[in-house]
C-alpha positions in Angstrom: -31.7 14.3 -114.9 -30.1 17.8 -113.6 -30.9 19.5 -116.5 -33.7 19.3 -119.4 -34.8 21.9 -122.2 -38.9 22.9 -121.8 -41.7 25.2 -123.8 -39.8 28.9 -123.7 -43.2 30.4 -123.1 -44.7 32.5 -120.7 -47.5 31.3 -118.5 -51.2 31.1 -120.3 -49.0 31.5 -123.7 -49.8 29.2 -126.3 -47.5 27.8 -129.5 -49.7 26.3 -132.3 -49.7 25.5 -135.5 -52.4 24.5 -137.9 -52.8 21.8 -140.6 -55.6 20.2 -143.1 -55.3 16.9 -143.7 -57.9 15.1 -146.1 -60.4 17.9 -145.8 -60.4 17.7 -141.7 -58.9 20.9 -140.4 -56.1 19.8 -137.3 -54.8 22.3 -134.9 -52.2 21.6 -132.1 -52.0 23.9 -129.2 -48.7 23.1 -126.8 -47.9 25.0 -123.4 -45.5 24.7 -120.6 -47.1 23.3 -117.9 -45.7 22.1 -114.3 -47.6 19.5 -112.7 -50.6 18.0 -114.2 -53.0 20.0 -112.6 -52.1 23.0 -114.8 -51.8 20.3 -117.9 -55.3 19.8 -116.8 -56.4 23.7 -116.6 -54.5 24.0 -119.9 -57.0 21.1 -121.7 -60.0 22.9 -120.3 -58.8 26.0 -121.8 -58.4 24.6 -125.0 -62.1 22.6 -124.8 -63.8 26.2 -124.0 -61.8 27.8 -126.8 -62.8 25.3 -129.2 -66.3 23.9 -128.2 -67.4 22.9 -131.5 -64.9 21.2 -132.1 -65.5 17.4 -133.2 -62.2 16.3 -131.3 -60.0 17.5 -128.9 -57.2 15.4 -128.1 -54.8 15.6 -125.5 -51.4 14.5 -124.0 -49.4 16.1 -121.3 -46.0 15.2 -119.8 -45.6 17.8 -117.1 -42.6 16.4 -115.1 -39.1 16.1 -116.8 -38.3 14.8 -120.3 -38.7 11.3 -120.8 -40.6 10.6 -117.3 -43.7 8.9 -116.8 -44.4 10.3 -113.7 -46.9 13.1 -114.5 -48.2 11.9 -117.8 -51.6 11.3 -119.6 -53.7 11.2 -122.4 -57.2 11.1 -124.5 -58.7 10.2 -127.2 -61.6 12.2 -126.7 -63.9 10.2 -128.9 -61.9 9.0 -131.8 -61.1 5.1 -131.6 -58.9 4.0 -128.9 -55.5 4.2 -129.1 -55.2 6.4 -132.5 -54.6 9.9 -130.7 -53.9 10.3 -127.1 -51.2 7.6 -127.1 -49.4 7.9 -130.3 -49.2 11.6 -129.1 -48.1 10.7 -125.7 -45.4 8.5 -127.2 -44.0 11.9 -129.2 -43.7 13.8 -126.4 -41.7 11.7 -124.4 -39.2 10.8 -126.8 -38.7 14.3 -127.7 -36.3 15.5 -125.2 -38.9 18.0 -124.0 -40.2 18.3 -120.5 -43.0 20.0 -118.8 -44.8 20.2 -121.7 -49.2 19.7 -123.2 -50.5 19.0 -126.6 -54.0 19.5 -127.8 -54.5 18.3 -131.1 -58.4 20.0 -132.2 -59.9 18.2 -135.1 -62.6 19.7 -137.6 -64.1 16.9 -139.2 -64.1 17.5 -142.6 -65.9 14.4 -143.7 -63.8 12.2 -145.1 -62.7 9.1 -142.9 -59.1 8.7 -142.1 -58.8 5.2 -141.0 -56.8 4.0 -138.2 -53.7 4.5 -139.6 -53.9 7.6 -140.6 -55.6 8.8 -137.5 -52.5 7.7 -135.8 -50.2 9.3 -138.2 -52.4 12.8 -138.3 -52.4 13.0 -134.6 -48.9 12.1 -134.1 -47.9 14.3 -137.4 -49.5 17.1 -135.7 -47.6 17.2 -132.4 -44.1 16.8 -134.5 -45.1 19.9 -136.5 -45.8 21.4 -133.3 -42.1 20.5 -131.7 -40.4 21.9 -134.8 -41.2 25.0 -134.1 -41.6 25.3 -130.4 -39.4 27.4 -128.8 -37.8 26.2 -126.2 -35.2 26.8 -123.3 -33.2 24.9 -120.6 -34.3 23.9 -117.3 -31.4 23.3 -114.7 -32.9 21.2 -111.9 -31.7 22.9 -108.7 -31.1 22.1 -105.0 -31.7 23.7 -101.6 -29.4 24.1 -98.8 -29.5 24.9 -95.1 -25.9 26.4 -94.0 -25.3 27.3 -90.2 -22.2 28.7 -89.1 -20.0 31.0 -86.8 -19.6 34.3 -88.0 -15.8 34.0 -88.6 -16.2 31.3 -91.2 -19.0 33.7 -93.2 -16.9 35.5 -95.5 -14.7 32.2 -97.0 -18.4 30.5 -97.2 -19.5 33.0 -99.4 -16.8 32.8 -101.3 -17.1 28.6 -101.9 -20.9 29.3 -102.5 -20.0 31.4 -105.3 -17.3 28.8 -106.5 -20.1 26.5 -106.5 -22.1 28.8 -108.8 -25.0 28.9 -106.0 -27.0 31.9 -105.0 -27.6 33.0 -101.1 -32.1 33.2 -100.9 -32.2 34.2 -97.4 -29.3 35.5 -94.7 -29.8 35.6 -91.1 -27.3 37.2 -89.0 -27.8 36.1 -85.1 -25.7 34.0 -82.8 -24.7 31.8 -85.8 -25.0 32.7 -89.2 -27.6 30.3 -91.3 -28.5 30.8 -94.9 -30.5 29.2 -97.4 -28.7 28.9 -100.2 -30.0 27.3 -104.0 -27.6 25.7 -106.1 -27.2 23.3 -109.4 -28.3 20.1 -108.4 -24.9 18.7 -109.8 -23.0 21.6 -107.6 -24.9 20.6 -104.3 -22.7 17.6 -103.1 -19.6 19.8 -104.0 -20.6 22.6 -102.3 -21.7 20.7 -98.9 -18.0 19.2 -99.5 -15.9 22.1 -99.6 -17.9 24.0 -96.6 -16.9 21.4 -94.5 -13.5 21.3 -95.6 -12.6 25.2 -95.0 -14.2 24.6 -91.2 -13.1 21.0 -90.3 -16.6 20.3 -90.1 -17.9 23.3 -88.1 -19.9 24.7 -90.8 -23.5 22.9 -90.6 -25.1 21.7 -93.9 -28.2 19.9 -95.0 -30.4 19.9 -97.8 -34.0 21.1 -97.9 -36.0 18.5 -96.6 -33.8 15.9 -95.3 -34.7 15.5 -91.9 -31.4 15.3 -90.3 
């Protein structure tokens, strides 16, 4: 996935919103987070903020919409399966990436059964998602360009083309740059450098050790 929409807030923002549902007061706190380390710091946050809480319930999915990868979940005390999970399963079917949920429960003292545990918990994160503001993320690739000087003007000009952006120039016995591009742009771009140089400009990506 090259491009995927995620929480338009700053970092240590929160979104919430705030619900009562047979008597027990619900609140669901969302943030962007990017890797599950700071989901992790973001669920602590919440547990301080809210320490007399009877529940806190979380679910995180802090890689890219729809992935697995860096996901998790808890029920934090209610019975198993009616709030981490059925949160979980909301956030990654809702086209949202890089994204936490705490849903903090006030017990109110009326039971709510499994089934309605289930739907408050995963009722809670929708009404989150409605109004969460959110913006797109445009996965993005690195690439290492070397090059004789003569071919430095016509490369800047594909780069642009290519919509990428030039992080780092160094001017010596060859040119190299570091240049960040689209992720859907990279293969194009390492394409047409070649072409204007037969070759003689050198490209690679970040990381790949050749």
């Amino acid at each position: 996935m090259s491009s995927y929409n995620v929480p338009d807030l700053a970092p240590g923002e929160i979104h919430r919103e705030e619900e009562v549902i047979r008597r027990s007061r619900f609140i669901v706190s969302m943030a962007r987070v990017q890797g599950p380390d700071q989901a992790k710091a973001f669920i602590e946050r919440i547990r301080v903020e809210h320490p007399d809480a009877t529940h806190n319930c979380w679910a995180f999915q802090a890689g890219p919409a729809g992935s697995t990868a860096f996901a998790g979940c808890s029920d934090d005390g209610e019975p198993k399966g009616t709030a981490g999970r059925p949160m979980l399963t909301v956030l990654l079917h809702c086209g949202v990436g890089e994204i936490a949920a705490v849903v903090t429960r006030y017990f109110g003292g009326t039971l709510l059964g499994t089934g309605g545990l289930v739907h408050a918990y995963q009722g809670m994160v929708k009404k989150g998602l409605e109004t969460l503001p959110v913006t797109e993320r445009i996965e993005t690739a690195r690439i290492f360009v070397e090059m004789e000087h003569r071919f430095y003007e016509h490369a800047v000009s594909v780069i642009g083309r290519c919509q990428g952006t030039i992080l780092e120039r160094n001017f010596a016995a060859d040119v190299s740059l570091l240049v960040e591009t689209a992720q859907t742009q990279a293969e194009k771009l390492m394409s047409a450098l070649g072409e204007i140089s037969a070759g003689r400009i050198r490209v690679k990506r970040a990381g790949d050790e050749s």
